[in-house]
TORNU-63122 format. One line per field, with one value per residue (C-alpha): residue number from 1; x, y, z. Coordinates in Angstrom, 1 decimal. Layout:
REM TORNU-63122
resi	[NUM/...]
x	[X/...]
y	[Y/...]
z	[Z/...]
REM end
This chain:
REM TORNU-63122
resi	[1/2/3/4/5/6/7/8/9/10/11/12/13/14/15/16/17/18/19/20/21/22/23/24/25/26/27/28/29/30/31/32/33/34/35/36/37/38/39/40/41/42/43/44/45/46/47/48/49/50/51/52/53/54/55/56/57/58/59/60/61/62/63/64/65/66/67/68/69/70/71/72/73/74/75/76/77/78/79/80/81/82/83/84/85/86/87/88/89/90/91/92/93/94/95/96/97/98/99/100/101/102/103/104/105/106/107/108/109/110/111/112/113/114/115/116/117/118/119/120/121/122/123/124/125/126/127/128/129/130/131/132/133/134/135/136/137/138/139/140/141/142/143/144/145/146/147/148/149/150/151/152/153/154/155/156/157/158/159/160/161/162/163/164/165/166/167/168/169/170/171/172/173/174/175/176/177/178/179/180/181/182/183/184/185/186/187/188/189/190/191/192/193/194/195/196/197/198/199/200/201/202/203/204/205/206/207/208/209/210/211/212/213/214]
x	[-9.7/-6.9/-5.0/-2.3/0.7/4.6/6.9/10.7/12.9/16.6/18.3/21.8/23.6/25.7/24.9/21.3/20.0/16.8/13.1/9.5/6.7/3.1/2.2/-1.1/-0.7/-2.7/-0.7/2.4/5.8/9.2/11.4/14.4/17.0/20.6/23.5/27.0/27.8/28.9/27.0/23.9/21.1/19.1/15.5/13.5/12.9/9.8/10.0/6.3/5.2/5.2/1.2/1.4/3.7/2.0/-1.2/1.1/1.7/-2.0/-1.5/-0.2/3.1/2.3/2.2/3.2/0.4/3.6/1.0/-2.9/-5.8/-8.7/-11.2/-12.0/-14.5/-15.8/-19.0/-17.4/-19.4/-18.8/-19.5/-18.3/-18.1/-21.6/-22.5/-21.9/-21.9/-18.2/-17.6/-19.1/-19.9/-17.3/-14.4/-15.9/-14.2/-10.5/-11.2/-12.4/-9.1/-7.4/-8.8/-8.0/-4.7/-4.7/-5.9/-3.7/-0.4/-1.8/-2.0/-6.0/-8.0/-11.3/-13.4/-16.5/-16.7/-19.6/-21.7/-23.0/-22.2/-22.1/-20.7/-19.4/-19.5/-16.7/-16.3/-12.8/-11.1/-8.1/-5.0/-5.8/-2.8/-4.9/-7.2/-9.7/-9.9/-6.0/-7.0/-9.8/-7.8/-5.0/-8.0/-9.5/-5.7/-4.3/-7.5/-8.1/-4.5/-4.9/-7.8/-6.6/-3.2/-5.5/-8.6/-7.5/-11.2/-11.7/-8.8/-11.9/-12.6/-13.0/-13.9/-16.3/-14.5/-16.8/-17.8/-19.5/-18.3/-19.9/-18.3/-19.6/-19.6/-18.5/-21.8/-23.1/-20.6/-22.6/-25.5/-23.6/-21.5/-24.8/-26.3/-23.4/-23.1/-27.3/-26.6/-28.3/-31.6/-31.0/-31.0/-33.4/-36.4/-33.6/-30.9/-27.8/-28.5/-31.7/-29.7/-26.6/-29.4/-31.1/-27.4/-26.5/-30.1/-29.7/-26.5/-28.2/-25.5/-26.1/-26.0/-26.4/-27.9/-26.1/-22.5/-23.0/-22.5/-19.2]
y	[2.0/0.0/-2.9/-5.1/-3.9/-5.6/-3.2/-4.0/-3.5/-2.8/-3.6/-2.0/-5.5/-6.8/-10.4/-9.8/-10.3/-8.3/-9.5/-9.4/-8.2/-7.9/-5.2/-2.8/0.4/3.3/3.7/2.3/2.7/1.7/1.8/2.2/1.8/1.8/1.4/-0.3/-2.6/-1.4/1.5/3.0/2.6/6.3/6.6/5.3/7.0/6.7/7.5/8.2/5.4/6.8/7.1/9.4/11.6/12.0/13.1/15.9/17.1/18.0/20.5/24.3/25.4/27.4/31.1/32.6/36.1/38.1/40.8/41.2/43.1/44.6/47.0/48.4/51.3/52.5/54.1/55.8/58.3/59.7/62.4/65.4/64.2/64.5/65.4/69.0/71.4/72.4/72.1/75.5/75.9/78.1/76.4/72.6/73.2/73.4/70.2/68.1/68.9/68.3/64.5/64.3/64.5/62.1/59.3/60.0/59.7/56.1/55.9/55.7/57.8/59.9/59.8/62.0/63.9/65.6/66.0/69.0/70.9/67.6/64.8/64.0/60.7/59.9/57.6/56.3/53.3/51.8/49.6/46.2/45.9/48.4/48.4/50.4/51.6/52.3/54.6/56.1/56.7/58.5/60.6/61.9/62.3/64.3/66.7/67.6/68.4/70.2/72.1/72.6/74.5/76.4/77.8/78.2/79.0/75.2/73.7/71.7/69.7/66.1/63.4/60.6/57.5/54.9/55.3/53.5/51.5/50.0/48.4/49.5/48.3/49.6/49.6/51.3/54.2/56.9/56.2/56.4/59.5/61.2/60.5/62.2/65.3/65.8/66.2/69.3/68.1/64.6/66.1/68.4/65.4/63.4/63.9/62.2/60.0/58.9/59.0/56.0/54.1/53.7/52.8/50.2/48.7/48.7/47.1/44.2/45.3/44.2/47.2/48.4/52.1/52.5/52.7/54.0/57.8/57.0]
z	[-15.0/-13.4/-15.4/-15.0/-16.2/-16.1/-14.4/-14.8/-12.2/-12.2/-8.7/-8.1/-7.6/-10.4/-8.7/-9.3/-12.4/-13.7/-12.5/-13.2/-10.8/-11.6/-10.3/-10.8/-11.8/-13.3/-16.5/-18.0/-16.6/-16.2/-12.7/-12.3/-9.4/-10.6/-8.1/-8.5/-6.2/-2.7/-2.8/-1.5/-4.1/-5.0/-4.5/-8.0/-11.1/-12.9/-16.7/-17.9/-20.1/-24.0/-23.5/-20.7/-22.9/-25.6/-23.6/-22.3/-25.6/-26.0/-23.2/-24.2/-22.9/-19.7/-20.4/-16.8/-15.6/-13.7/-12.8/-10.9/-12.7/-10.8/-10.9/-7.5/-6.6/-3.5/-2.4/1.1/3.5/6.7/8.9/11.2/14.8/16.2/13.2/13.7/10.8/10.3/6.5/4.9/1.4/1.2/1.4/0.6/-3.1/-1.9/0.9/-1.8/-4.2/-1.3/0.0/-3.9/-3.5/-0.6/-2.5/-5.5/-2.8/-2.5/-6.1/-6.1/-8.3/-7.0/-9.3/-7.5/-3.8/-2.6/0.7/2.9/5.9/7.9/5.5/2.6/0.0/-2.1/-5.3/-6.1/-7.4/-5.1/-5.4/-4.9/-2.1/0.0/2.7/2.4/6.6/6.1/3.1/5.0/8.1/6.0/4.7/7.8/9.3/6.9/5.8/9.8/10.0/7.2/7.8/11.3/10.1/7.3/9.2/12.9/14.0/12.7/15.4/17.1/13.7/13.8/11.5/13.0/14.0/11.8/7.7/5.3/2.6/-0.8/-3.8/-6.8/-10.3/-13.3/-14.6/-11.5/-11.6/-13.5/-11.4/-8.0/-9.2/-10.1/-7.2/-4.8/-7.4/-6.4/-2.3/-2.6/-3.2/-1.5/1.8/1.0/2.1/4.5/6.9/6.7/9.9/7.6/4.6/5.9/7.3/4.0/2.8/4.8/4.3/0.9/0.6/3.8/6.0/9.6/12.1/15.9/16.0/19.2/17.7/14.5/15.4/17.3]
REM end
C-alpha cells in the first residue's frame, strides 16, 4: 500500500540549507545528493530504509549452479536409401560397435542398436549442447565411409536423407530397449515403411507420405 513518507534531501550548495518534501513513496528512504560548491552534483543515492533491510535478511545468501544437468535419450530410426537391403546379418555386429564409437567421439552414450537388413533403431543418451540432426549426420557420414573402405562390393551404400526421432524417458528406457532388441519378430507381421508410420502416429507427429522415403 502506498503512504506518505518525509524524504530528506541534501542539495550540494553550501548556501542551501536542507529541506522537506512530501513525497509518496513505496517504502522508507533517505536521498542523498552531495556536491561541494562549484561542482557538478552526482546522480542520487538511495540508502534502503532499515525496513527494507531487514526484509533482505530473511532471504538466503545466493548459492551460484556453475554447471547444467539433463537427462537426454533418443528413440532414432532410419533406413537404407530406398530402402534396399544392404546391411546383412553377417556383418550387422561390427556396424553397430562401430556407430557406437561414433556417438561416444561426441561424448554420447548408446545404450541399444538393432534393426534388419533395411534399418536400424538406436537408443542413446546425448550432450545437452548437441543437436541431434548434427549427431545423426556424423552417424550416417562416418559408418558409409566406413563401410565403403571395409566391404568394397558395398561402395553403392547409402543412408536415407530423413530419420526419426523420439525422446524417451527414463522410465520408458527398458521398454523402448526391449522393444529394438525384438526386431526379429517385429517385422515378422510389419515392414519398416508400416513400422515408422505407426511411430510417428504414436508420438502425433505431423507427416507428408510423399517425402518421408527421401
Amino acid at each position: 500500500m502506498l503512504r506518505r513518507l518525509n524524504l530528506i534531501f541534501f542539495v550540494g550548495s553550501t548556501n542551501l540549507a536542507a529541506e522537506r518534501q512530501n513525497v509518496v513513496a513505496l517504502g522508507g528512504a533517505t536521498i542523498h545528493r552531495g556536491a561541494t560548491q562549484g561542482k557538478s552534483s552526482p546522480p542520487y543515492r538511495l540508502n534502503p530504509s532499515p525496513v527494507a533491510l531487514k526484509g533482505r535478511q530473511n532471504f538466503p545468501e545466493s548459492i551460484p549452479m556453475p554447471n547444467s544437468y539433463t537427462s537426454l535419450r533418443y528413440h532414432v530410426t532410419f533406413s537404407t536409401k530406398n530402402r534396399f537391403p544392404l546391411i546383412p546379418e553377417d556383418w550387422r555386429t561390427d556396424l553397430y560397435r562401430y556407430i557406437g564409437g561414433i556417438i561416444r567421439g561426441q561424448q554420447g552414450k548408446l545404450l541399444e542398436i538393432g534393426g534388419r537388413s533395411d534399418h536400424l533403431h538406436l537408443l542413446f543418451s546425448m550432450r545437452a549442447d548437441q543437436a541431434l540432426s548434427e549427431i545423426l549426420r556424423q552417424i550416417k557420414s562416418d559408418s558409409s565411409k566406413w563401410i565403403h573402405c571395409r566391404w568394397v562390393e558395398r561402395r553403392g551404400f547409402h543412408w536415407q536423407r530423413g530419420f526419426g526421432g523420439f525422446t524417451v524417458s527414463r522410465s520408458a528406457e527398458d521398454q523402448i530397449a526391449a522393444y529394438i532388441r525384438n526386431q526379429k519378430s517385429h517385422h515378422r507381421k510389419m515392414t519398416f515403411q508400416e513400422e515408422f508410420i505407426k511411430l510417428l502416429k504414436a508420438h502425433e507427429i505431423d507427416y507428408d507420405e510423399r517425402y518421408i522415403w527421401i
